[in-house]
N, C-alpha and C positions, 0 to 999 in steps of 0.2 A: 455675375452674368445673369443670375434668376431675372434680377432689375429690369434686363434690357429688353426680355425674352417679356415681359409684364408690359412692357412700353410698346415693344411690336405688335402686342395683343391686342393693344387699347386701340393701333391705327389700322388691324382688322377688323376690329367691332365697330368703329365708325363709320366703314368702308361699307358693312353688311346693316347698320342701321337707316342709312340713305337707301339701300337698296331695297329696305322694307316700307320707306315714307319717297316715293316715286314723286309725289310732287314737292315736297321740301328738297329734293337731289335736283327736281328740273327749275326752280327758285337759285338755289345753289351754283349754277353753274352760269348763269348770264353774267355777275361783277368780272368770272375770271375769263371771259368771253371778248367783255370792252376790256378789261385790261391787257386779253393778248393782242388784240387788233392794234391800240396805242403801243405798246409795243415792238411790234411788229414793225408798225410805219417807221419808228425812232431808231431802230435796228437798220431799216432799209436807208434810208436820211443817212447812217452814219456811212453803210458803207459804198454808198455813191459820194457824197460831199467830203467823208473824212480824210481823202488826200489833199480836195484843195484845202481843210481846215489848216492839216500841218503846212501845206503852204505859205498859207497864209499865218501860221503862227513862227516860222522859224524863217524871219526875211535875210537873217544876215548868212543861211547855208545857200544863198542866190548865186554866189559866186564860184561854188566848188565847184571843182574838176567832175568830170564821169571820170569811175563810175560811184564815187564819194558820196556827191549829192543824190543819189539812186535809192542808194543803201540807207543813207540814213533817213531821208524821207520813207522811204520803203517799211525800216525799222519802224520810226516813229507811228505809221499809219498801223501796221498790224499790233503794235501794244495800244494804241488809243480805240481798238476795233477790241480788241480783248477788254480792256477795259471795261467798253461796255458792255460785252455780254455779263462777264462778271458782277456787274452795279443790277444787269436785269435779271439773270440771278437770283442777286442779293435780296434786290426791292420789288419783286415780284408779287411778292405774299405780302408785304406790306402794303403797297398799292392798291392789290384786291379785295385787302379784310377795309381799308380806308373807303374803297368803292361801295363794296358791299355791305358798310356796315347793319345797315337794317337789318338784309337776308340773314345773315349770318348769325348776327344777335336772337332775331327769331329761330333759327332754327337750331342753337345751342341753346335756349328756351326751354325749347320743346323736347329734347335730348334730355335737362336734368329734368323736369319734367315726368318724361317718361322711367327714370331709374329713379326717381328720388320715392323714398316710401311712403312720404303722402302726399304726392303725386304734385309739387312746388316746385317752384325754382325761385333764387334768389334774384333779386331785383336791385340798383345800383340807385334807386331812388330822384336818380340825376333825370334832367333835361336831353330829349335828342341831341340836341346842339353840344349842350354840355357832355356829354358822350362823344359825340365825335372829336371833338376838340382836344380829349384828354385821349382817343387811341391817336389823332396823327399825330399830336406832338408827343405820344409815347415811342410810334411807330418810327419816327425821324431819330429818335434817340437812338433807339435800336438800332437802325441802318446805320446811322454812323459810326457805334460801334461795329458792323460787321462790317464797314466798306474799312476799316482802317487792320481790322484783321485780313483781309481781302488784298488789300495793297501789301501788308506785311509778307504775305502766305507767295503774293507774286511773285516779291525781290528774293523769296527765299526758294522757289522755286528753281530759280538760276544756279544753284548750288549745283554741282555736280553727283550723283547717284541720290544721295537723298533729298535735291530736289522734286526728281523726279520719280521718287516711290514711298518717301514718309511726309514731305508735305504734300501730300495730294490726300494722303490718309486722315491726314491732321486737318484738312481745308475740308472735309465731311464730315467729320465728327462737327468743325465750328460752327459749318453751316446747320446741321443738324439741328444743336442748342440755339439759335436763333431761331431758328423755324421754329420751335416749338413755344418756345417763348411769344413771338408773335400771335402762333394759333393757340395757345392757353388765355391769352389777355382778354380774349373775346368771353371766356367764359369766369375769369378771376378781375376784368374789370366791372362784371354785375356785380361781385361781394365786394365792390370796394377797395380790391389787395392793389397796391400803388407798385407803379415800374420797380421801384429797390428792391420790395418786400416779395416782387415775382419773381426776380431774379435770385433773391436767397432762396426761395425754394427751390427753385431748378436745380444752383446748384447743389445745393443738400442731398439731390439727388440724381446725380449725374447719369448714373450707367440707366436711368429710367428713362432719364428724357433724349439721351441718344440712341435707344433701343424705337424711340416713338419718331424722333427726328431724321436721325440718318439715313436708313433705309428710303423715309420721303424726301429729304434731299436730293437723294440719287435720281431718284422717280422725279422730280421738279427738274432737272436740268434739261428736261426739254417739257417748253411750256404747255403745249397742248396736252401733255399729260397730267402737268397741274392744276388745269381747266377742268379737268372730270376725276381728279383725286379732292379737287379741295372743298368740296360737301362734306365728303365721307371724314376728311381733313380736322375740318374745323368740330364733328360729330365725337369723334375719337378724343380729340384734346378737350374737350370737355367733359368727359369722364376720366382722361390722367388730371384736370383742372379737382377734380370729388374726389380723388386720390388723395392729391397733394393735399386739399385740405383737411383731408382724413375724415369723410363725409362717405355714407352709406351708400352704397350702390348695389341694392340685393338684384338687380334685371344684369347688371354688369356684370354678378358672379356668374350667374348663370351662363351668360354666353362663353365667360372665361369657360367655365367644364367642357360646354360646348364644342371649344374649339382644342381642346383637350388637358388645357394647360388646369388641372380641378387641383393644384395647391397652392393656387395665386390668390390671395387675397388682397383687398384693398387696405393702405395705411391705416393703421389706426391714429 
């Protein structure tokens, strides 16, 4: 449990590091701004159109009796309307860090930067282009893996009682570990460290990256809250990213006593 209480640390300190660099938080907050507006509209689209979709996807239920045909179109429209919340969810944070990528890269920069102790940040030597290219096709990995946990976590949510009280438990912790995954790459794809070799580390340490993730999970399941969390977001995971790779952070101890937790120290 120390692990997790280390991870909620890191998504305090990032939360209070934006709040210290007022124009890097107002930089910060425009990607997840266009991303909720598209959003929004794709949400609105579904649930005006998404009855005639199933209409128009299940022609041969044209014939059933009421109130048959009611029901199951009825069914059908509210799991394809779930569905999608679920997917925006999912690809929320993937879509913004993919929007954002400049912001974001600058200003997880300027984060290790400011804690590293001779005042550097590691740099990925790549091309813009080449940068973006490798977070969305990291970023579409990822989602596929969460959307097929996502579909799993649904069917099983049908289960009677522990559908509806340990897969809901289980469907934050998962979503948790992707979120942070997502928001570590911005800072673990400047060194270099490739999707497989982010994913080992996360898991290596699990109770870490759900003590960072879940809690913002929670907070992300309504979007505009993850519009003015995901500065402070991506600020945070870039000091559990100097963790994990067992890299100095004497500014990050600091805040750690700060905020009271003074026997956390970073990985060695």
């Amino acid at each position: 449990m120390r692990d997790f209480g280390v991870g909620f640390t890191y998504l305090v300190q990032g939360q209070r590091w934006v709040a210290r660099h007022g124009r890097q938080y107002g930089f910060g907050l425009l990607p997840g701004l266009i991303t909720l507006v598209l959003y929004a509209a794709a949400i609105a689209a579904l649930a005006v159109w998404g009855a005639d979709f199933v209409a128009w996807a299940t022609p041969f239920a044209d014939d059933w009796s009421s109130p048959w045909l009611g029901l199951f179109r009825g069914f059908l429209t509210a799991v394809l309307f779930g569905l999608g919340l679920l997917l925006a969810v999912v690809t929320f944070t993937a879509v913004t860090l993919v929007i954002g990528q400049p912001f974001y890269e600058s200003l997880s920069e300027k984060v290790d930067r400011d804690v590293s102790p001779d005042g550097t940040a590691p740099e990925s030597g790549l091309s813009f282009a080449r940068d973006l290219w490798i977070s969305a096709r990291d970023s579409l990995r990822i989602v596929v893996r969460a959307a097929l946990w996502g579909i799993l976590l649904f069917a099983l949510g049908f289960l009677p009682v522990v559908g509806q009280t340990v897969v809901p438990v289980i469907g934050f912790f998962v979503t948790g570990f992707f979120l942070t995954e997502e928001l570590t790459a911005v800072a673990l794809q400047r060194r270099r460290v490739e999707l497989r070799e982010r994913l080992a580390l996360l898991r290596a340490r699990k109770t870490l990256v759900w003590g960072f993730g879940t809690p913002l999970g929670i907070a992300f399941l309504v979007p505009v809250v993850a519009v003015f969390l995901m500065p402070g977001a991506v600020a945070g995971a870039t000091l559990m990213a100097r963790d994990l790779m067992g890299e100095e952070t004497p500014d990050g101890d600091r805040d750690r006593k700060d905020a009271g937790d003074q026997e956390v120290a970073p990985a060695s």
